[in-house]
N, C-alpha and C positions, 0 to 999 in steps of 0.2 A: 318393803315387806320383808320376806324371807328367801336370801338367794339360795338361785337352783330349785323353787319352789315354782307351781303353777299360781301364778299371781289370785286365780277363779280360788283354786283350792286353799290357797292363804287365806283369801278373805272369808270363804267359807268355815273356816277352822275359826280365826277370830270372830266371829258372828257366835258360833258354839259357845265359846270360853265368855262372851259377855264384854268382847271391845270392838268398839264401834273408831273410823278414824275417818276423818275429815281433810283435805288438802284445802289449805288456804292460799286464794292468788293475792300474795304481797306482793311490794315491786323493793320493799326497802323494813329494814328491822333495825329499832336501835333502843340499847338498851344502856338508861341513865344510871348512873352509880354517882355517889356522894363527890368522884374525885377522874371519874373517865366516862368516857363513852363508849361504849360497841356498837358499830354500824355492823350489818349484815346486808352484803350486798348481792343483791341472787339468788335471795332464799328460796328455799324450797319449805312450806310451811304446813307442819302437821298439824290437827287438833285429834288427840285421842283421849276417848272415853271409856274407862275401864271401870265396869260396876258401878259408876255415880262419881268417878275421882277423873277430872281431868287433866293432861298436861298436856304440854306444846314443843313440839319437838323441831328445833330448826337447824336446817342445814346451810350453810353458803360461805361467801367468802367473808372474813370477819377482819376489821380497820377497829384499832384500837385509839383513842383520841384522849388526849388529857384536857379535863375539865378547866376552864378557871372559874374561879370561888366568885359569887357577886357581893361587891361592895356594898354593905350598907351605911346608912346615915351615920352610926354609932360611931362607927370606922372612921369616917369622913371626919366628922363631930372632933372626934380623939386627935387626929394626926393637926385638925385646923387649929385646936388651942394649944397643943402643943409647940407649934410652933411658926403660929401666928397668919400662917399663908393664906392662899384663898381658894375655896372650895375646888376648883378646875386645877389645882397645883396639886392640892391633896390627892386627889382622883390619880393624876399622873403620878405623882411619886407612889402610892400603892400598886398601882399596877407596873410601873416599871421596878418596883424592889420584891416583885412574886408574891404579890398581896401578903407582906409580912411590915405588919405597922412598925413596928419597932425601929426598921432596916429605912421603911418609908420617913418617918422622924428625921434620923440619923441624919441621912442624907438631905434633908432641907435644912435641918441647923447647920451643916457643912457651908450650904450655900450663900 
């Protein structure tokens, strides 16, 4: 809420102005993006409603984790006519050259 406030009289005041807030007991928060992850671990988890507009306000400790990309067929498809291998070789060469087909190629025509 608002420190150095009486917790009563916060909530009283927000009730006035038209926000309503909710604590949510999470045990874990993770939020996906295209290329990472954020874990939140510990949260402490708001829901406020202000006039009909809601958001989510969370606190805790935050682990930032890099995504890997999933392979698809296409990928697999490309790397195996390229250069002949067999699908469980393709697989490994993509992932071991940081899912960059190119580098993945490269390095089985080496082989």
């Amino acid at each position: 809420m608002i420190p150095g406030m009486n917790p009563r009289k916060a909530a009283q005041m927000m009730r006035k102005l038209g926000i309503q807030q909710q604590e949510i007991d999470a045990e874990e928060v993770i939020i996906k993006t295209a290329d990472k992850e954020l874990i939140i671990r510990n949260p402490q988890v708001s829901k406020v409603n202000v006039m009909g507009q809601e958001t989510i306000q969370i606190i805790g400790d935050i682990e930032e984790h890099k995504r890997k990309p999933k392979i698809n067929e296409e990928d697999i498809s490309t790397v195996m006519q390229q250069t002949g291998c067999s699908k469980e070789d393709a697989i490994e060469a993509i992932k071991n050259n940081d899912y960059n087909l190119a580098a993945a190629i490269l390095a089985l025509q080496k082989e």
